[in-house]
C-alpha positions as CSV (number, residue, x, y, z in Angstrom):
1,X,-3.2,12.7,36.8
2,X,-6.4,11.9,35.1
3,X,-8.9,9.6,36.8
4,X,-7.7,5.6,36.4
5,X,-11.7,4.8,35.9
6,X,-11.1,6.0,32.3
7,X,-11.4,3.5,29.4
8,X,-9.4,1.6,27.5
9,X,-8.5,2.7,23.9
10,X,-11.0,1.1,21.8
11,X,-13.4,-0.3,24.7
12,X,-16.8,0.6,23.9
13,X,-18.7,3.3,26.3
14,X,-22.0,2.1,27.9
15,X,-22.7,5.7,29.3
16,X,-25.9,4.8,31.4
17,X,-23.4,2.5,32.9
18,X,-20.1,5.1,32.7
19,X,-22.6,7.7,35.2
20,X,-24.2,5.7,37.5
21,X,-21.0,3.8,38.5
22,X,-18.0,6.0,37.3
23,X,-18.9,9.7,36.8
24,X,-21.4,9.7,40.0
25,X,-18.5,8.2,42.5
26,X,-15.8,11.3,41.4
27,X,-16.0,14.2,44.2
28,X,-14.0,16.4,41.7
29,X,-16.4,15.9,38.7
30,X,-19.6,17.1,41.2
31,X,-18.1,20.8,40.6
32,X,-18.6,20.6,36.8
33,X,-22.1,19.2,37.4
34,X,-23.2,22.1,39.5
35,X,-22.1,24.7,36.8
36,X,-24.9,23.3,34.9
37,X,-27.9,25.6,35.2
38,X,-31.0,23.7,34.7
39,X,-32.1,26.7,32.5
40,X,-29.3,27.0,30.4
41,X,-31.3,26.5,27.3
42,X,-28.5,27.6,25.3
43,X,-26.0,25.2,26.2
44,X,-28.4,22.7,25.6
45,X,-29.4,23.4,22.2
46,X,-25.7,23.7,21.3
47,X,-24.5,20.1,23.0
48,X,-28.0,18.8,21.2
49,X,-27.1,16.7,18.0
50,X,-29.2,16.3,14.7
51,X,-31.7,14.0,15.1
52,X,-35.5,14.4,16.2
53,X,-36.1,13.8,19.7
54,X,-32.5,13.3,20.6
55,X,-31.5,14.3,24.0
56,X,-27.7,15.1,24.9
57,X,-25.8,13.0,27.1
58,X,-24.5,14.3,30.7
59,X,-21.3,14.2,28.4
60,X,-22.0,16.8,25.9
61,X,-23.9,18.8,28.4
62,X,-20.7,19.3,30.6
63,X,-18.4,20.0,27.5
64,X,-21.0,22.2,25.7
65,X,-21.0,24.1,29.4
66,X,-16.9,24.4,29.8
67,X,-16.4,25.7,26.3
68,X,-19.2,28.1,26.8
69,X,-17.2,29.3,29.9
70,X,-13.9,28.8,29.4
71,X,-12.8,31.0,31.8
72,X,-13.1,30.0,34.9
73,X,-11.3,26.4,34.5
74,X,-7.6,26.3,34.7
75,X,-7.2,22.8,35.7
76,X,-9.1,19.5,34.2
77,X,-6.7,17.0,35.5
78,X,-8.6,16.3,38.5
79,X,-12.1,15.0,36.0
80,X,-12.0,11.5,34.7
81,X,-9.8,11.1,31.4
82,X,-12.7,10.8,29.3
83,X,-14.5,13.5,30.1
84,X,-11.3,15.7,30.4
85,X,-10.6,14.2,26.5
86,X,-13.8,15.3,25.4
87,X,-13.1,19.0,26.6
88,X,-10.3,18.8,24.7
89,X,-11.0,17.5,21.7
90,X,-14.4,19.7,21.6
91,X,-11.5,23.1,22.5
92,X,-9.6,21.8,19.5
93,X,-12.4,21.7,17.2
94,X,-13.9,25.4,18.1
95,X,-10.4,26.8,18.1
96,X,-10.4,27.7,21.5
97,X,-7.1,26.0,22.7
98,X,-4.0,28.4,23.5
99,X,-0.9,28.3,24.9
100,X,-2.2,29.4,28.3
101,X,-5.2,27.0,28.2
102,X,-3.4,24.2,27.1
103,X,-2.0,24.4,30.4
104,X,-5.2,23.5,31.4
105,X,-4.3,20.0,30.8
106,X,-1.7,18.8,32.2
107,X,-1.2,15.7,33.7
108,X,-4.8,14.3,32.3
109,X,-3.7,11.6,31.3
110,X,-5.1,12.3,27.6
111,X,-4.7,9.4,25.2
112,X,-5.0,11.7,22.3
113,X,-3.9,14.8,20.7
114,X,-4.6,15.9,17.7
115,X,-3.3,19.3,16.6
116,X,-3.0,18.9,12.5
117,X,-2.5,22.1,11.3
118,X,-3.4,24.0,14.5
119,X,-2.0,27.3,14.8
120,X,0.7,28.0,16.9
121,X,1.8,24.8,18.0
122,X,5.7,25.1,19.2
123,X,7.8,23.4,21.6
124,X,6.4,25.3,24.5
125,X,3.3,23.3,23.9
126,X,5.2,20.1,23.9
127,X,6.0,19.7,27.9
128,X,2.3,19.8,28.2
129,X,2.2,17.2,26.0
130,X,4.6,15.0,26.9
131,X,3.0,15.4,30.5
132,X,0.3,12.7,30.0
133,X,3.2,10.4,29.7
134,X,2.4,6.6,29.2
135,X,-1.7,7.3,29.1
136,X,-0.5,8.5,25.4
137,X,-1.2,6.7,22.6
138,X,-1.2,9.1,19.7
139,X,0.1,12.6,18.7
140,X,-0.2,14.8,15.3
141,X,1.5,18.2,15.3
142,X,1.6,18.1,11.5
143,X,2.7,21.8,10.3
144,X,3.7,23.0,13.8
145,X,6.7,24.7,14.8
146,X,7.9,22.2,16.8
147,X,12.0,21.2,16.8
148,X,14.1,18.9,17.8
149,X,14.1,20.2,21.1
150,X,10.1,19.8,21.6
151,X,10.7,16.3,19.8
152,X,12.9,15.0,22.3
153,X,10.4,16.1,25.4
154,X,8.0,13.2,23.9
155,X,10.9,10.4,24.3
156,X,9.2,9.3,27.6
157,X,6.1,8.6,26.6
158,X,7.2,5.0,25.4
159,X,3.3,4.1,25.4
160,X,3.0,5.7,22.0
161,X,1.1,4.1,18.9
162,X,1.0,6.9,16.2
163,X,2.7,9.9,15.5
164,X,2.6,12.4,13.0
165,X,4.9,15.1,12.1
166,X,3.8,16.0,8.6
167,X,5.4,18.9,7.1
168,X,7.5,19.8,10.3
169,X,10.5,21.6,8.8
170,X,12.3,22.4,12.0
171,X,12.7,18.5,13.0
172,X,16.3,17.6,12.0
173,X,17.7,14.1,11.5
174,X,18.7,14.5,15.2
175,X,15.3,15.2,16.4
176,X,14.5,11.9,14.5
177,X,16.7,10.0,17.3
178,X,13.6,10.3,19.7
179,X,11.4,8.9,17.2
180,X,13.7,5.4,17.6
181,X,12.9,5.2,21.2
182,X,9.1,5.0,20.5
183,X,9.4,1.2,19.6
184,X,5.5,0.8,20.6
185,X,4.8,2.8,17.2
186,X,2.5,1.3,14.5
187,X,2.1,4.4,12.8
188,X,4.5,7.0,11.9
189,X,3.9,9.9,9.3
190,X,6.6,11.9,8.4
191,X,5.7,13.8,5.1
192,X,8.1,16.2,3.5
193,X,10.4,16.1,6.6
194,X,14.1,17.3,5.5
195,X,15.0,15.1,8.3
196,X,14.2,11.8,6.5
197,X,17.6,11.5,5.1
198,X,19.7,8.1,4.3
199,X,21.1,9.6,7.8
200,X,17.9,10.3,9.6
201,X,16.1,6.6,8.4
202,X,18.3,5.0,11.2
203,X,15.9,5.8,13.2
204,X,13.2,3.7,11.8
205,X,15.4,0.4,12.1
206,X,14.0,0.2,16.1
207,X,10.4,0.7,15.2
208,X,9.8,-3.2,14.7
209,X,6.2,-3.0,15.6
210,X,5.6,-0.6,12.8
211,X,2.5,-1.6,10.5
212,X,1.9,2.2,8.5
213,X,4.7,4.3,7.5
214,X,4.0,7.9,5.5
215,X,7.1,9.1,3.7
216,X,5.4,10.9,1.3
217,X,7.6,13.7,-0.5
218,X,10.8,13.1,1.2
219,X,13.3,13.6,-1.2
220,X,16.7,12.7,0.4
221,X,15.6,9.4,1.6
222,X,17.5,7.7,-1.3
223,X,19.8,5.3,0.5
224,X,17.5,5.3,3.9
225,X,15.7,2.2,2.8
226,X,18.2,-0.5,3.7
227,X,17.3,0.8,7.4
228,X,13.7,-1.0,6.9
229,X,14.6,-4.1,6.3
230,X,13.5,-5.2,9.8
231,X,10.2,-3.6,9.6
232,X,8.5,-7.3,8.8
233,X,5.2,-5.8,9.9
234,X,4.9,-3.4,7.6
235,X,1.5,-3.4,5.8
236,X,1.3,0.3,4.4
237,X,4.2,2.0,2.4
238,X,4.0,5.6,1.0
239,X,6.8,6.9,-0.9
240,X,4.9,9.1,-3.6
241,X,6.8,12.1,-4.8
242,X,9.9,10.9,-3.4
243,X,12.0,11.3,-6.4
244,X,15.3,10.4,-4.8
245,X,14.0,6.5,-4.8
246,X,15.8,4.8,-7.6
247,X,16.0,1.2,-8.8
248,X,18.9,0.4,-6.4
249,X,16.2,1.2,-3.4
250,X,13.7,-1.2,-4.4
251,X,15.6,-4.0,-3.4
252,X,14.9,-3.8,0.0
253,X,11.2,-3.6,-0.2
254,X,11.4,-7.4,-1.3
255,X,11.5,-8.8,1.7
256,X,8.1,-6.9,3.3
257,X,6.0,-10.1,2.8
258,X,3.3,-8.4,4.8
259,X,2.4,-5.2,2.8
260,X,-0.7,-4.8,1.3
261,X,-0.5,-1.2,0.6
262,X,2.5,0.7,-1.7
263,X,2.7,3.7,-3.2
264,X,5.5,5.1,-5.3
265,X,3.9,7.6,-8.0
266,X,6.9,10.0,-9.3
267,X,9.7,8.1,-8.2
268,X,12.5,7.5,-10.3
269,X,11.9,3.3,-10.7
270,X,11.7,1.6,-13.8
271,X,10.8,-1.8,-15.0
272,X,13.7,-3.4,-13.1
273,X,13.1,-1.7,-9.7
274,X,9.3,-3.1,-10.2
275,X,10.7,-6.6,-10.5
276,X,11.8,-6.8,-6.6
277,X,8.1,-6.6,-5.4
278,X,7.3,-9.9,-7.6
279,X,7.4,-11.9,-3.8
280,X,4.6,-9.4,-2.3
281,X,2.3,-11.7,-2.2
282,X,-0.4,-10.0,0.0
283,X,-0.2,-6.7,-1.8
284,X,-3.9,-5.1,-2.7
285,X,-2.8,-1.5,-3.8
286,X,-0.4,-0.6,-5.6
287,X,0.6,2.7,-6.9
288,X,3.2,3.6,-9.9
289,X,2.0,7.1,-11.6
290,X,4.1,8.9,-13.6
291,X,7.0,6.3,-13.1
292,X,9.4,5.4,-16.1
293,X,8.5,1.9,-16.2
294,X,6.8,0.0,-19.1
295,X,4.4,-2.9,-20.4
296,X,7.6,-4.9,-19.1
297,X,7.2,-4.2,-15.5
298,X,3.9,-6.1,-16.1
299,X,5.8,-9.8,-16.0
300,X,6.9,-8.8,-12.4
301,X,3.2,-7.7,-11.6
302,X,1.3,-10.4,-13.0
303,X,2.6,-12.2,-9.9
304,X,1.1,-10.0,-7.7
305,X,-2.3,-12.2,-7.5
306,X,-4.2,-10.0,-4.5
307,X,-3.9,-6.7,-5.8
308,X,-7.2,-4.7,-6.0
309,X,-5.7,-1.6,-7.2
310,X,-3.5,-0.8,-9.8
311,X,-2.5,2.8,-11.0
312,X,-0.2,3.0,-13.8
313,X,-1.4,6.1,-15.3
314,X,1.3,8.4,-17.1
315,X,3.3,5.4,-17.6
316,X,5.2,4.0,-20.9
317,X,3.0,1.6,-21.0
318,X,2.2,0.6,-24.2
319,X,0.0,-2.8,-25.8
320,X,2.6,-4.8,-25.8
321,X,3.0,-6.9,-22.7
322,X,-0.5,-6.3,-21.6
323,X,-1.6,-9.6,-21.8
324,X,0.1,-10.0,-18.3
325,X,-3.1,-8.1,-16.7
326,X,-5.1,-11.3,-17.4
327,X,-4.9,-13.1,-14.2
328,X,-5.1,-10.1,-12.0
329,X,-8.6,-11.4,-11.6
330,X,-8.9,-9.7,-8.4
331,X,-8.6,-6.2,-9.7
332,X,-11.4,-3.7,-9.2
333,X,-9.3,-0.7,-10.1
334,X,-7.5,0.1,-13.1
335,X,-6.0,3.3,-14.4
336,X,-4.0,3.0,-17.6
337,X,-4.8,6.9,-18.3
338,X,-2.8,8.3,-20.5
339,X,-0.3,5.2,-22.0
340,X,0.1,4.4,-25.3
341,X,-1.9,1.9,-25.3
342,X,-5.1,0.9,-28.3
343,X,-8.2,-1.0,-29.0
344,X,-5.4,-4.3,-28.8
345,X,-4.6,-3.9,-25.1
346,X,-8.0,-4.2,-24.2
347,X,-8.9,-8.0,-25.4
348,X,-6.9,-8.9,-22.3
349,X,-9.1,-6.5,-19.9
350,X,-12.4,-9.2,-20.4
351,X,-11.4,-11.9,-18.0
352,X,-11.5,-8.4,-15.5
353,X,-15.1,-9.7,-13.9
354,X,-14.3,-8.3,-10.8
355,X,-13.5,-4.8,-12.0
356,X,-15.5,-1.7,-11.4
357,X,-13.4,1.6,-12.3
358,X,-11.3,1.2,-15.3
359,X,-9.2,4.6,-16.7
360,X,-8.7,5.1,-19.9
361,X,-8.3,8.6,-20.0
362,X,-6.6,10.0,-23.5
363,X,-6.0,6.6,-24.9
364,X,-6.1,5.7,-28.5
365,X,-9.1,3.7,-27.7
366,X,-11.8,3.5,-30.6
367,X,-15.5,1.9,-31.2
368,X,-13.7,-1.5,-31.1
369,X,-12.1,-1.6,-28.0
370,X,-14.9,-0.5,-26.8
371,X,-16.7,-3.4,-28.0
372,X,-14.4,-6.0,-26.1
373,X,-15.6,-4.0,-22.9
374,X,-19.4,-4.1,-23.5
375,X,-18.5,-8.1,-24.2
376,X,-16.9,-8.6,-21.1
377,X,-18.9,-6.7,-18.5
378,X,-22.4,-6.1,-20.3
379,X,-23.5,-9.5,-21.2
């Protein structure tokens, strides 16, 4: 497997350092090195970055070199993991990565793949990556053709910290029972997946140390949320265009004392689902376009005293009830687009000083209103 000299996620890289007393010691990276033709003027005008005067690292030298001859390597998991990452990662970006040379790199110990929207991604790509077992940290195979089957080959690789399976329409609600192994998670994205049913969201009760969950456009998950309720360090929520979630859902969001981040555009919510997120104290961003709720929802909000964004465009929201915005002092974002709402909502928008970007898009708003603005912000 990859070489143990390799870094830690999120230690920084002193190359000068990384050479002369990791790279230099490795018999099995010498054999790279001497691929590298001290004339190959070509290679080193392509691993050269912008910048005047800038010479490329040994690095980008060696991965400029293997992608220019891609050939003749069929196994990297003898090179150090970072230097076997980089190959990969540069392979990945010049679409050069198959079936066949994926093989490549097995057992690297590669912390992370990344193949979002890569074409022909499938299960048979899945042992290979499953084979850099705990070294692991994060995989996206959004709009593959992976199934449950391919899925379930990942259940090992407990070392996990983010996984993404957007718009995978072959993962079923049982392929979802590997996902509730990985309790290491902090990120999961799971965007239009069919499998995110009231069924399937068991899977997300294990998944304690979760901290960003994407359900964007999952219709069936009405009835899934009471399987979050022990998700306590949740900070990010997205639910837009999930337009199964109805009032009787909301209720179980009240208790996620740690979000910061919500968003539930086009879901079916009104003024009464809005009132179970009055307790959210940390929230910053919140987002409720195109959702049925009113200038009533407002009393529930007005509570909400960190929020920095709030997007209520397309709402019912009308003058009535927006005095409420007035101690959202903290607000630097505001999008009442398209509301019914006049010259008489904005009087309660100049004690705003914090606010840069207001919306007001196809409102009845006339020379007056606009008056209370210039007031406010202008003086």
């Amino acid at each position: 497997m990859g070489s143990a000299c390799s870094r830690n996620r999120g230690q920084v890289v002193h190359e000068d350092q990384l050479y002369s007393v990791k790279f230099s010691k490795s018999g099995s990276f010498k054999w790279l090195l001497h691929t590298l033709s001290r004339s190959s003027s070509d290679v080193l005008r392509k691993a050269q970055g912008p910048g005047p005067g800038r010479r490329p690292s040994l690095v980008e030298l060696c991965v400029a070199r293997v992608r220019e001859d891609i050939s003749r390597y069929s196994d990297f998991s003898m090179l150090p993991r970072d230097l076997s990452q980089q190959i990969f990662n540069e392979l990945v970006r010049c679409s050069y990565i198959n079936e066949e040379l994926l093989g490549a790199f097995r057992d690297c110990a590669l912390q992370d793949i990344c193949l979002d929207e890569y074409p022909g991604v499938k299960d048979a790509w899945m042992e290979v990556i499953a084979s850099q077992g705990q070294s692991l940290l994060s995989v996206d195979i959004s709009c593959s053709d992976v199934t449950d089957s391919g899925l379930n080959l990942l259940k090992d690789c407990s070392n996990m910290q983010s996984l993404a399976c957007n718009y995978c329409d072959r993962i079923s609600e049982h392929g979802l029972k590997t996902v509730s192994g990985l309790s290491n998670l902090t990120s999961l994205s799971l965007k239009k997946c069919a499998a995110v049913t009231a069924e399937g969201a068991k899977a997300f009760a294990k998944l304690v140390n979760l901290v960003n969950l994407d359900l964007e456009r999952c219709p069936k998950i009405h009835g899934g949320l009471v399987h979050l309720k022990g998700l306590r360090k949740l900070e990010t929520l997205n639910m837009r265009y999930c337009n199964g979630i109805t009032d009787s859902d909301m209720k179980y969001l009240s208790d996620f004392t740690s979000l910061r981040e919500l968003q539930l555009s086009c879901c079916k919510i009104s003024d009464c689902g809005v009132s179970y997120l009055r307790g959210l104290s940390k929230l910053s961003h919140l987002n409720l376009e195109g959702c049925a709720v009113t200038a009533a929802c407002l009393e529930a909000i007005s509570g909400l005293a960190s929020l920095v964004l709030l997007n209520l465009n397309r709402c019912g929201i009308c003058d009535e009830g927006c005095e409420k915005l007035e101690g959202l002092v903290k607000l630097k974002v505001l999008n009442l687009g398209f509301n019914h709402i006049t010259d008489a909502c904005l009087v309660h928008l100049r004690e705003l000083i914090n606010l840069e970007c207001l919306n007001l898009d196809s409102c009845k708003i006339g020379d007056e209103g606009l008056l209370h603005l210039k007031e406010a912000f202008c003086s």
